[in-house]
N, C-alpha and C positions, 0 to 999 in steps of 0.2 A: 504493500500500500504506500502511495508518495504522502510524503510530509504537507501538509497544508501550510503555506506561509501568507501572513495577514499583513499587509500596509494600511498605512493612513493615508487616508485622502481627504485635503479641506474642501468646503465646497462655498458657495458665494455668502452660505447664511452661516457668519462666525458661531449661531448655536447649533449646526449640523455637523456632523464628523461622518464622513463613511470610512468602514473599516474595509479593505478589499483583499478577495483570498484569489487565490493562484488556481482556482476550481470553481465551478458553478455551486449553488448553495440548495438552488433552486428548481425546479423541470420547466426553466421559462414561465415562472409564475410570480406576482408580485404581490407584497401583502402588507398592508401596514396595522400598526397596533396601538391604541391609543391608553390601553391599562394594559396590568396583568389579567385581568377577567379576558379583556377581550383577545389577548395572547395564549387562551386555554390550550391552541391545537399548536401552538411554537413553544418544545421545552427551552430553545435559546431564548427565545423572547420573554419569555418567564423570571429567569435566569436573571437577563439583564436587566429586568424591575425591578430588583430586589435592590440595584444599589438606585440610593434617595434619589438621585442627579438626573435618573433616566425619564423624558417626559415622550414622548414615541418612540415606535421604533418601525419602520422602514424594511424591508428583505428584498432583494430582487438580485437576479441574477448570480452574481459571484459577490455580493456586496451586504452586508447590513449598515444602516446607514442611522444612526443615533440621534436626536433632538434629547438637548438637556436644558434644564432648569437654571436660573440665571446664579443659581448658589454657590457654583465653583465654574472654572474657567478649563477648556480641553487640555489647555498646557498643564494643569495639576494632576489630570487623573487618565489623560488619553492612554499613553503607553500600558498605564494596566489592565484597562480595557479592552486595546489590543490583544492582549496576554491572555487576559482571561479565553476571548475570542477564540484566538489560534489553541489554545490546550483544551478547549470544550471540542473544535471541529474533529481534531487530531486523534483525541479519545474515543471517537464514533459517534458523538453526540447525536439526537435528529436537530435537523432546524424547524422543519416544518412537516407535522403527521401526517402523511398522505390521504388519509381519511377525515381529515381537517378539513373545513370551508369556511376561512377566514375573509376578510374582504379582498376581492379580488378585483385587481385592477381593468378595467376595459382596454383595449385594445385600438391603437389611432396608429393610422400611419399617412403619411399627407406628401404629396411629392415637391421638390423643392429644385426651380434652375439652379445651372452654377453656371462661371466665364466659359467654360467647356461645350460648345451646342452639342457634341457628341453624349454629354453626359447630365443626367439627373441623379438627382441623391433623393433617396426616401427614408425619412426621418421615422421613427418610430418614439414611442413614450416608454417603450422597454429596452434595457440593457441586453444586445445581442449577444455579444463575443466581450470577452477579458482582455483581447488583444487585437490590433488590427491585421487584417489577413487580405490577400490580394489574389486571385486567381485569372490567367489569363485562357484557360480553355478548361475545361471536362477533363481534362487528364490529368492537368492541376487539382482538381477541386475533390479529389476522395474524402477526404480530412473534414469534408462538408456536405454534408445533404443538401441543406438549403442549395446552399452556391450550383450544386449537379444540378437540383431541378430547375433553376432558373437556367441554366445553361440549354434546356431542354427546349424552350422559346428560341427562333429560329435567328432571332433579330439581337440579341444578346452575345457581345464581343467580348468582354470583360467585367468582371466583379472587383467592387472593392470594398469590404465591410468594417468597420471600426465604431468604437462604442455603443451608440443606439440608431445606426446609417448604415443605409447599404449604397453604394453610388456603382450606378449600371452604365457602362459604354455601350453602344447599341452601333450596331453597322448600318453604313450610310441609305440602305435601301430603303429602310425602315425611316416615319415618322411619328416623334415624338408626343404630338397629336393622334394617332389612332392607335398606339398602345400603352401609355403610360397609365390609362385608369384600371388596364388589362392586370400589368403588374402592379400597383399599388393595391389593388383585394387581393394578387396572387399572396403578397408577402403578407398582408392582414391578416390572411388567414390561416397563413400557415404558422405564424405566431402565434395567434389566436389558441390552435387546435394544438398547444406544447409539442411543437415536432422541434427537432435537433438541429442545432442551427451550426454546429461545428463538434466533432468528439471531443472528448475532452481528454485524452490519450494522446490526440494529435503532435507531431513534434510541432505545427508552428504556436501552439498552446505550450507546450515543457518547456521552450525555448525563447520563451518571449515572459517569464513572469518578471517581478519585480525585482528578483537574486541573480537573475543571468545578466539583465539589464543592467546592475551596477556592478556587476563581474564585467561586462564588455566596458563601460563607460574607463572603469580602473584601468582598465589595460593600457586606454590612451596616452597621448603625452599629452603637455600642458596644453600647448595650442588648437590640438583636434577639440579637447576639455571644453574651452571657451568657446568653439563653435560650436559642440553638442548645445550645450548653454544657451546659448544667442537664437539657433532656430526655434530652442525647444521653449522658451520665453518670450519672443519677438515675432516669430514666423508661422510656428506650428498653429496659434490659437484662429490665424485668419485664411490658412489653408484649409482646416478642416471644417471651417464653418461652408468654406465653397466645397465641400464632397472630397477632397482630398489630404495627400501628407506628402511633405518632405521627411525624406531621411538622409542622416550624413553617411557619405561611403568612403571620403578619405580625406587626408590632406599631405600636399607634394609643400613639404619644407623649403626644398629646393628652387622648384617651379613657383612656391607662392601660392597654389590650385586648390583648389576646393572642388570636389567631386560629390553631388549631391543626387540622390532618388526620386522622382516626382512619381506618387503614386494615385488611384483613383481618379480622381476629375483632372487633377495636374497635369496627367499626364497626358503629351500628345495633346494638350491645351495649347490653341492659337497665340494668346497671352503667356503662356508661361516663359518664350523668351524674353520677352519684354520683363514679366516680373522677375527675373534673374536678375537681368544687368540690371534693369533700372532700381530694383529694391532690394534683393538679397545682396547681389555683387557690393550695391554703394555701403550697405550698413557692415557689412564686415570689413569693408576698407576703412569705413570712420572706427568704426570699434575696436577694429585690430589693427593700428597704426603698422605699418610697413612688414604685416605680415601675408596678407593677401592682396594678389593681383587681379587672381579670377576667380568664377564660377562656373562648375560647368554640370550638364543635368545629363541624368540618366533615364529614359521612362521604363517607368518596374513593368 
């Protein structure tokens, strides 16, 4: 059995904390809890009302996600929480009794342009994937159910899913207008009806949790360091609002070069040269004084 490992993740509401584990918690079910009564069929959720501070609680996906009491502040008591967390899942604990029918969240998914005409992103109100994952054909996508059967549509070029989005490349024959209402019920529903939206065995799930991630970031040297940093602060937050990601893939010392991934809508975006040199390229040359020359992009 793999170790369950739990991080903290702040979120925009300083009284909300999500804890996040390295595994789904959940069968694509979301529940919230507003006492211990109403927490009867979650022994976590039981659990966590016992300490005074806990005022909801939140479950979905790989996540529970805590609302406290204004009495203490996350920074005094988060880490033990965590702890608690991670040696309740570790133990075999249940989260939530399968014979349970707590309040269940409805199911939205709405479709969303990006700068990409190739690509839409559909936004869902449920946490998909732990990690973001990219496939570019059927032969990629075993590691995923969802991702095969959307590839099963004929008009369907590329997947790219991360957090609660999935942004679809669609081939040129196809318009955007006579199938996007097609695929927004397909993906409703297949959330809707808890089908598997990626194994959870998969290597790009083992290999993407929160421990390998800062095992790869260590290995760096300093400079590469500061540009993990810079995209992952500066960059990241306004790519993936448009259906996409950068990621970093190198840096030439020598050359001055930055070699970067454009993934989902990025990618093979008419703009994205433009957003290189005129945004990424300019902010690591002001940020990183006489360290960088260029930028240069890779489509995943």
């Amino acid at each position: 059995m793999n170790t369950i490992d739990v991080s903290i993740q702040e979120t925009s509401n300083p009284t909300i904390l999500k804890f996040e584990a390295n595994s789904f918690l959940t069968e694509h079910e979301s529940f919230e809890f507003n006492n211990i009564d109403d927490a009867k069929h979650s022994p976590l959720a039981q659990q966590l009302f016992h300490l005074p501070f806990v005022k909801k609680i939140y479950i979905s996906g790989n996540f529970v996600a805590i609302e406290r009491y204004n009495i203490i502040e996350w920074s005094e008591v988060q880490n033990e929480v965590r702890e608690q967390i991670e040696n309740y899942l570790n133990e075999g604990g249940v989260v939530v009794e399968s014979t349970g029918k707590p309040k269940k969240v409805a199911v939205t998914v709405y479709a969303e342009s990006t700068p990409n005409p190739a690509v839409i992103k559909f936004v869902s109100n449920k946490k998909l994937v732990p990690t973001l994952l990219e496939f570019s054909s059927i032969d990629e996508a075993n590691a995923s159910p969802f991702a095969m059967e959307l590839f099963h549509f004929p008009f369907v070029k590329s997947i790219f899913i991360d957090e609660n989005y999935v942004s679809i490349t669609k081939y040129d024959i196809a318009d955007w207008n006579e199938i996007t209402m097609e695929l927004r019920e397909f993906i409703r529903s297949y959330i809707e009806n808890g089908k598997t939206i990626v194994s959870e065995d998969a290597p790009e799930i083992k290999n993407n949790t929160e421990t390998a991630r800062e095992e790869n970031f260590e290995a760096l040297d300093d400079i590469s360091k500061e540009i993990v940093n810079i995209l992952e602060e500066y960059v990241k937050p306004a790519v993936a609002a448009d259906g996409g990601n950068i990621q970093f893939e190198s840096y030439d010392a020598d050359k001055k070069r930055v070699r970067v991934i454009l993934q989902g809508a990025c990618s093979g975006c008419p703009s994205s040269t433009f957003t290189l040199k005129n945004g990424i390229e300019n902010m690591l040359k002001e940020m990183l004084k006489d360290k960088v020359e260029s930028v240069e992009a890779i489509n995943g």
